[in-house]
C-alpha positions as a LaTeX table, in Angstrom:
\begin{tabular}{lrrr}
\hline
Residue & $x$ (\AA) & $y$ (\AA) & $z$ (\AA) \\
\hline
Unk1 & 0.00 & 0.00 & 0.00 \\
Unk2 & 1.17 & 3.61 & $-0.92$ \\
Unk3 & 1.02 & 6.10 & 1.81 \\
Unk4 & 0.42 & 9.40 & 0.82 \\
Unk5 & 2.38 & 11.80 & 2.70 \\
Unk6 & 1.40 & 15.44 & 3.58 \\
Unk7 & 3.57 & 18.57 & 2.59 \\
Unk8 & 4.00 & 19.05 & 5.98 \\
Unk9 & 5.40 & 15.47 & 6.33 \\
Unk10 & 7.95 & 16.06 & 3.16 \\
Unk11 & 9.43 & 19.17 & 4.44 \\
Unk12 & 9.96 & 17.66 & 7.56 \\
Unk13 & 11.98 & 14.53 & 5.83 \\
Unk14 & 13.69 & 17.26 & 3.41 \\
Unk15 & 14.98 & 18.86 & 6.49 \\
Unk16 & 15.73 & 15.67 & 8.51 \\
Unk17 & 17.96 & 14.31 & 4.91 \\
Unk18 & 19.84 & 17.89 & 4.67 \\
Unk19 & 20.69 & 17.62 & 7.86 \\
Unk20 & 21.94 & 14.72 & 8.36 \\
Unk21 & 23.72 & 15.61 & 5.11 \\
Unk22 & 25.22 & 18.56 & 6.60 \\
Unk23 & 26.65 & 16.56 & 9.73 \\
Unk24 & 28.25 & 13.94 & 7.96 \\
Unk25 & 30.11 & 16.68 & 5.52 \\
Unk26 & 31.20 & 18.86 & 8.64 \\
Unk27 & 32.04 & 15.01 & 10.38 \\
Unk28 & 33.79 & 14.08 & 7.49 \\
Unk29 & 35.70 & 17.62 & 6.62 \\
Unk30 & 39.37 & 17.93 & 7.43 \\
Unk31 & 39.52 & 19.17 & 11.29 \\
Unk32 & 41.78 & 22.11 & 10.56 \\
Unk33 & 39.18 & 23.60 & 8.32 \\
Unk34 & 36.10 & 22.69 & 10.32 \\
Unk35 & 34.01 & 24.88 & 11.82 \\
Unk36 & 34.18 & 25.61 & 15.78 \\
Unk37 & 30.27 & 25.07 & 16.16 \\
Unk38 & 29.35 & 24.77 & 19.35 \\
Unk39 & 32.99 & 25.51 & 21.30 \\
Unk40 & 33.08 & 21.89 & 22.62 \\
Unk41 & 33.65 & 18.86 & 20.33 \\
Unk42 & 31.01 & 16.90 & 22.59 \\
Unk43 & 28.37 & 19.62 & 22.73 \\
Unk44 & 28.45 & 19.42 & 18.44 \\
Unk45 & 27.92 & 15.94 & 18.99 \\
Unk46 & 24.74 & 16.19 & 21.18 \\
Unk47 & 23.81 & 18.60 & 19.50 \\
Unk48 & 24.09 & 17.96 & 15.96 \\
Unk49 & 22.27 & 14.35 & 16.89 \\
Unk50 & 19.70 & 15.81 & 19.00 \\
Unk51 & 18.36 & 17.81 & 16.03 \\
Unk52 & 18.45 & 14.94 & 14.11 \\
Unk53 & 16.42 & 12.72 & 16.39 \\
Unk54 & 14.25 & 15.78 & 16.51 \\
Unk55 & 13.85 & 15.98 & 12.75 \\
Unk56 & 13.50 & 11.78 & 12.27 \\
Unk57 & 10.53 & 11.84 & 15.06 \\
Unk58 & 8.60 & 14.95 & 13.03 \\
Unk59 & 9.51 & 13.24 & 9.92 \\
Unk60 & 8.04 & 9.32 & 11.45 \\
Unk61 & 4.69 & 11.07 & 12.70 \\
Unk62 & 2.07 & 9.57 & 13.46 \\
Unk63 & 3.40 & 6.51 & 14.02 \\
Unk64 & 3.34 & 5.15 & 17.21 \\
Unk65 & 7.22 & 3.84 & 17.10 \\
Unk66 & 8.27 & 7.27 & 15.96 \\
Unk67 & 10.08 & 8.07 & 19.11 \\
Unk68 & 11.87 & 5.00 & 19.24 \\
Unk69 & 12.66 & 5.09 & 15.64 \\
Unk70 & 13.93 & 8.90 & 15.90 \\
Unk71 & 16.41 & 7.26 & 19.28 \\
Unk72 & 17.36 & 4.64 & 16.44 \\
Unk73 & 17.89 & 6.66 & 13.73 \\
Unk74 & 20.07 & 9.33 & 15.69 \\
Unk75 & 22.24 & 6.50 & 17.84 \\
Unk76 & 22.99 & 5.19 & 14.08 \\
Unk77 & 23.84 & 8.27 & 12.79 \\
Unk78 & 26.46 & 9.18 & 15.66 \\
Unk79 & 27.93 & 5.76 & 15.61 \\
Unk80 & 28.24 & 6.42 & 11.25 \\
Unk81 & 30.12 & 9.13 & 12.16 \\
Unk82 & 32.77 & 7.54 & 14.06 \\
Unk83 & 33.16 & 4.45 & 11.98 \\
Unk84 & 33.39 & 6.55 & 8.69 \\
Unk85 & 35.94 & 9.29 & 10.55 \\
Unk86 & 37.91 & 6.00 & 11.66 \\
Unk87 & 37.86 & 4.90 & 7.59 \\
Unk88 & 38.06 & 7.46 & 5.86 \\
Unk89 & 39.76 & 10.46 & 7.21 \\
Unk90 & 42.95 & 11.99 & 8.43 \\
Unk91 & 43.49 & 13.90 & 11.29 \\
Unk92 & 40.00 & 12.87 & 12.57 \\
Unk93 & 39.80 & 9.74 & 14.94 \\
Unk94 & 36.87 & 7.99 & 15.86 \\
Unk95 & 36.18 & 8.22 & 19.71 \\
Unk96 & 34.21 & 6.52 & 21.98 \\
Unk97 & 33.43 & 9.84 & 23.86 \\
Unk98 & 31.91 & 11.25 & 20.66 \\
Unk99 & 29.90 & 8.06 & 20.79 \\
Unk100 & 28.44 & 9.05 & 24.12 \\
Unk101 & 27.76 & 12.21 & 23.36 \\
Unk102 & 25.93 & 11.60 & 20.59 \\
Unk103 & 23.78 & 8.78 & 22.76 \\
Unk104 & 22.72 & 11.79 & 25.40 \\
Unk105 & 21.91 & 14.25 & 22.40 \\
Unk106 & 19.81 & 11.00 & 20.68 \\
Unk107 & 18.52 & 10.35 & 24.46 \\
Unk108 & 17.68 & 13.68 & 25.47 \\
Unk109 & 15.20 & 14.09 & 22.62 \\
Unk110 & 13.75 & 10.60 & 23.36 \\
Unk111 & 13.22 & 11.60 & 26.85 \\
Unk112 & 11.80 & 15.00 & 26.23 \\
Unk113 & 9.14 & 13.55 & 23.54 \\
Unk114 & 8.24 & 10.85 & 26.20 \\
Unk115 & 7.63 & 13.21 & 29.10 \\
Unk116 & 5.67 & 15.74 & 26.36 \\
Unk117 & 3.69 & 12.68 & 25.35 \\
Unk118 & 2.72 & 11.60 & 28.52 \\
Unk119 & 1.79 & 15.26 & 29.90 \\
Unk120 & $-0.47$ & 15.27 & 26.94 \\
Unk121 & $-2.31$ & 11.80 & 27.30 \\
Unk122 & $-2.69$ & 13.16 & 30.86 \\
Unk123 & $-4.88$ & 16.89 & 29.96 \\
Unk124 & $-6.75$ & 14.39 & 27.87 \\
\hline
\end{tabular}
C-alpha cells in the first residue's frame, strides 16, 4: 500500500535528509578547516544528533514507534560518524566519547518527547 504523505510530512523529511547531510560533511571535513560550532567537540555531537532525532521523530509522525525510531535513527547516525571518521579520514579519529555524546543528544530528545507525550495523554 502507498502512503500518501502530507507537505508538511515532506518538508519535515527534506529537512531531517539535509541535515543529516550537513553533519556527515562537517564530520567528514578535514579538522583544521572545520568549523568551531558549538565551542566543545562533545556539545556538536549532542547537539548535531539531537536535532536529528528531533527531525526523524517529526519526519516518522504519526506513528506510534516514531520516538523509538527517531532514538534509532540518531544513535545510528552518531555511531556512522565515528566508523566513517575512523575509515576514511585523516586527522580525525573515531572516539568513543563522541559516541556518548551523541547517545545523550539522541537520548535527550527521546526523553523530552516521552515526558511531552505523557503530559499530553494526561490533559486528555
Amino acid at each position: 500500500m502507498i502512503e500518501r504523505r502530507s507537505a508538511t510530512h515532506q518538508l519535515w523529511l527534506t529537512l531531517c535528509a539535509l541535515l543529516t547531510l550537513l553533519i556527515l560533511w562537517l564530520a567528514l571535513m578535514p579538522g583544521a578547516s572545520a568549523p568551531a560550532g558549538l565551542g566543545w567537540d562533545k556539545l556538536n555531537h549532542a547537539g548535531a544528533i539531537a536535532a536529528a532525532t528531533g527531525l526523524a521523530y517529526l519526519s516518522l509522525q504519526p506513528r506510534r514507534w516514531a520516538s523509538a525510531g527517531a532514538f534509532l535513527y540518531g544513535t545510528f547516525l552518531g555511531v556512522l560518524i565515528e566508523i566513517l571518521q575512523a575509515a576514511l579520514t585523516t586527522g580525525r579519529a573515531a572516539e568513543w566519547g563522541d559516541v556518548v555524546a551523541d547517545l545523550i543528544g539522541a537520548g535527550s530528545v527521546w526523553l523530552a518527547i516521552r515526558i511531552y507525550r505523557r503530559r499530553t495523554a494526561l490533559k486528555l
